[in-house]
C-alpha positions in Angstrom: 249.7 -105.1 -34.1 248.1 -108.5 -33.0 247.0 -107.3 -30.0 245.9 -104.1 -31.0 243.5 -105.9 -33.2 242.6 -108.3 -30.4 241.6 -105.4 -27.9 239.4 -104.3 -30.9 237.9 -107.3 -31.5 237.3 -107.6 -27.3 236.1 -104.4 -26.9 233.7 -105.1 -30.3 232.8 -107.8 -28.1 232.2 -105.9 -25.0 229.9 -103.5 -27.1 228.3 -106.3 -28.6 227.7 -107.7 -25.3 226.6 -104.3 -23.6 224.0 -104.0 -26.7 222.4 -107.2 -26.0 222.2 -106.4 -22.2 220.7 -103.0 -23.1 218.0 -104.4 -25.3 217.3 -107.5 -22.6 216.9 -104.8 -20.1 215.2 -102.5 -22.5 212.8 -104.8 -23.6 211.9 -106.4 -20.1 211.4 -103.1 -18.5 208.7 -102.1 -21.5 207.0 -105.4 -21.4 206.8 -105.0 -17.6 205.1 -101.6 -18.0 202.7 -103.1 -20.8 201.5 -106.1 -18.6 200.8 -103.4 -16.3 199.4 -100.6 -18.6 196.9 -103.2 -20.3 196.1 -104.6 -16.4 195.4 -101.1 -15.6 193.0 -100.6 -19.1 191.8 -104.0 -18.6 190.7 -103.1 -15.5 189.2 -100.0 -15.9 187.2 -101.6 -19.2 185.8 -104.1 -16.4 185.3 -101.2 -14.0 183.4 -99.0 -16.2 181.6 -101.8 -17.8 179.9 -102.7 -14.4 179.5 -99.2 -13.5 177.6 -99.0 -16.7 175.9 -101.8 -16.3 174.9 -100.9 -12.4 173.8 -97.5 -13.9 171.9 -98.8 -16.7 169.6 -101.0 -14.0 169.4 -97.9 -11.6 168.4 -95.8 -15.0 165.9 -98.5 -15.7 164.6 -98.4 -12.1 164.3 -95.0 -12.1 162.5 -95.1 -15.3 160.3 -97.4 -14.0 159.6 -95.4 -10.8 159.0 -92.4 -12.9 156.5 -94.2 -15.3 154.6 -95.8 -11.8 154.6 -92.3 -9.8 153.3 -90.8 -13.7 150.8 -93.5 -13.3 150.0 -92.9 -9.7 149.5 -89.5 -10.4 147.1 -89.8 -13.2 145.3 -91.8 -10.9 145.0 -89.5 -8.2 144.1 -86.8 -10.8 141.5 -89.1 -12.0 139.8 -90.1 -8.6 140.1 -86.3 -7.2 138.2 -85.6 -10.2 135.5 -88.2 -9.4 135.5 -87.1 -5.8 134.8 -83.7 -7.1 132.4 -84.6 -9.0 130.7 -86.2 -6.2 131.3 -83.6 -4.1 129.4 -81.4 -6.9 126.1 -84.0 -7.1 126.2 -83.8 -3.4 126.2 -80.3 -3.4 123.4 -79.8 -5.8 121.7 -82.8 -3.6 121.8 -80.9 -0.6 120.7 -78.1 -2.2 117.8 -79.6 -3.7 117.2 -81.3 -0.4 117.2 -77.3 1.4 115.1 -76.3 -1.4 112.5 -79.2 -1.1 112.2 -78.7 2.7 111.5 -74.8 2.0 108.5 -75.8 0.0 107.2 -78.3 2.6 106.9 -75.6 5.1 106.0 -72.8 2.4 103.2 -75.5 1.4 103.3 -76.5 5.3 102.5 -73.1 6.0 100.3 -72.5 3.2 97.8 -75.4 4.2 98.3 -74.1 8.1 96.8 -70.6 6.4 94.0 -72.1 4.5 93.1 -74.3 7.5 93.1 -71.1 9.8 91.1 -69.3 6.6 88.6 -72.2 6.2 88.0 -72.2 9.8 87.5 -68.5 9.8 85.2 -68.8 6.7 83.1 -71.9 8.0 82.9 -69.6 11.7 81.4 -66.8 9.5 79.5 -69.5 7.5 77.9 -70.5 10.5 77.4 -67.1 12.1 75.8 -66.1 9.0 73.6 -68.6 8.4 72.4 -68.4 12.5 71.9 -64.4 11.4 69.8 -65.5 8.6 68.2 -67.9 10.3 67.0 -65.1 12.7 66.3 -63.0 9.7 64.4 -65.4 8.0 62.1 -66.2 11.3 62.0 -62.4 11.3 60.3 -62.8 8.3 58.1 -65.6 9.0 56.9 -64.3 12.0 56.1 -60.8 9.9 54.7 -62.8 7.0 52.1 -64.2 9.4 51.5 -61.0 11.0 50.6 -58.9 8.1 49.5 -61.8 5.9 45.7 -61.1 6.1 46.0 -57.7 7.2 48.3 -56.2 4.0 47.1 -59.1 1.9 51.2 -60.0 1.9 52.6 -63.4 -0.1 56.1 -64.4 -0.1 57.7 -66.4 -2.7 61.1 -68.1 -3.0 62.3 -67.1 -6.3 65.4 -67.7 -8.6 68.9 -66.3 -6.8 68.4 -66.7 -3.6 65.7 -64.1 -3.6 62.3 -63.9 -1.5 59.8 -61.9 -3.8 57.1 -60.0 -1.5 53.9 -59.4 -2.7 51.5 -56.9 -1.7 48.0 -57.0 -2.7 45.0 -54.8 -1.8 46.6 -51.2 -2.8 44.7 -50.1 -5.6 41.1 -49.7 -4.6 40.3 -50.1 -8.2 42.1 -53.7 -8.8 42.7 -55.1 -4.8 44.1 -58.1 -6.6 47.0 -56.0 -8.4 50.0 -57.4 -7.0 52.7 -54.8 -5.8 56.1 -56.4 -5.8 59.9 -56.1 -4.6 62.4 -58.9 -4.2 65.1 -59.4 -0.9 68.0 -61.3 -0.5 70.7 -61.1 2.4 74.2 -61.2 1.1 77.5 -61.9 2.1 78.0 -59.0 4.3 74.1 -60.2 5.9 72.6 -57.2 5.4 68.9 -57.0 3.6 69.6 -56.3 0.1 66.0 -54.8 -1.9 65.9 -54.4 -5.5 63.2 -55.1 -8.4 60.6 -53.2 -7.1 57.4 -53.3 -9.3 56.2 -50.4 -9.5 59.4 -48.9 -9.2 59.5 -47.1 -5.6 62.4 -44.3 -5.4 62.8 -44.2 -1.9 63.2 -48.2 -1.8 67.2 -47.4 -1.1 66.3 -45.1 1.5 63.7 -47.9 3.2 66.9 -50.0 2.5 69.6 -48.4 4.6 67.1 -47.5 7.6 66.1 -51.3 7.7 70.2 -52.0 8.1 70.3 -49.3 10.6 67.4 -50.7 12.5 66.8 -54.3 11.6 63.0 -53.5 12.3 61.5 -55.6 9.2 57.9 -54.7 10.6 58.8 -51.2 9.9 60.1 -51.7 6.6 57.1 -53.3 5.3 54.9 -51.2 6.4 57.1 -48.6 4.9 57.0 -50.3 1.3 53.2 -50.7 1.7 52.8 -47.1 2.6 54.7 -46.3 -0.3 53.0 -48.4 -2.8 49.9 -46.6 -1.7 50.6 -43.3 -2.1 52.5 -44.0 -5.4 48.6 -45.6 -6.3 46.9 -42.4 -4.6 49.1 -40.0 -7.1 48.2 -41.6 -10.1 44.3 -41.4 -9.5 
């Protein structure tokens, strides 16, 4: 019986003893694996905190690039649109420039014209007037001739005009003037008009004294003419 209850109380023991290896072991083994599971989450905390953090500055950086390239960009925008606008005023520059240098030489050409004109105009001018001049001795030298003989006066007159004057046609009244009125115009022909009395055939005297340039003749003509208009009326 004693050592029945002996054996109990050593095997008791035993269990007793086995327990408290058990929960030695138990409990070493778990703290082990803690130490090493909150090492492990320590480190990854640390881990991802700098990863973070190293992500956060690169995020930053970025930003920043992004903000300086969004900058450099609305700079560019800005000076392309000034260049364009230059480009434009130059443009309309050189266009006025092409437009100005058209006038010159229109007006260039223009003035070239008017010179060549004026020349032409002064070369008439001159030949004219040396036509005239001819005519006008013409004259003279048949104002002298018939002077005493037709009792002819010439008179300068208002417009350019020469008024001849023919006296001794009416037997009745030799001092009864008998007029008509010459100019030479711009084409130099002998231009008669204002005939007093009025002589029909004065435009036919006219034309032949273009066609012949004999003033002697034409005068003679006109006195003729005079004369026999006086000889109808008596």
């Amino acid at each position: 019986m004693m050592s029945h209850i002996k054996m109990e109380e050593e095997l008791n023991l035993f269990n007793r003893s086995l327990n408290d290896f058990w929960n030695r072991f138990r409990n070493a083994t778990f703290n082990e694996h803690y130490s090493q599971v909150v090492g492990l989450r320590d480190a990854y905390k640390d881990s991802v905190k700098a990863l973070t953090e190293k992500l956060s500055t690169k995020l930053k950086e970025e930003e920043r690039m992004i903000e300086t390239c969004l900058e450099f960009r609305n700079k560019i925008h800005i000076q392309n649109k000034l260049i364009q606008e230059k480009q434009d005023n130059l443009t309309k520059l050189t266009d006025s420039i092409q437009d100005k240098q058209c006038e010159v030489e229109k007006l260039t050409k223009t003035i070239q014209d008017l010179k060549e004109s004026l020349n032409k105009k002064k070369e008439t001018i001159a030949a004219a007037n040396k036509a005239n001049k001819e005519k006008l001795k013409m004259l003279q030298k048949s104002y002298n001739l018939y002077k005493d003989h037709l009792g002819l006066e010439i008179r300068k007159i208002n417009g350019e005009k020469l008024q001849f004057i023919f006296r001794n046609i009416d037997p009745k009244a030799p001092e009864k003037p008998f007029t008509f009125s010459l100019r030479i115009n711009e084409e130099r022909d002998y231009e008669i008009s204002d005939s007093a009395p009025h002589l029909e055939c004065l435009e036919e005297f006219q034309e032949k004294v273009r066609k012949t340039n004999n003033f002697s003749a034409f005068l003679v003509n006109v006195r003729k003419a005079f004369i026999a208009l006086v000889c109808n009326e008596l």
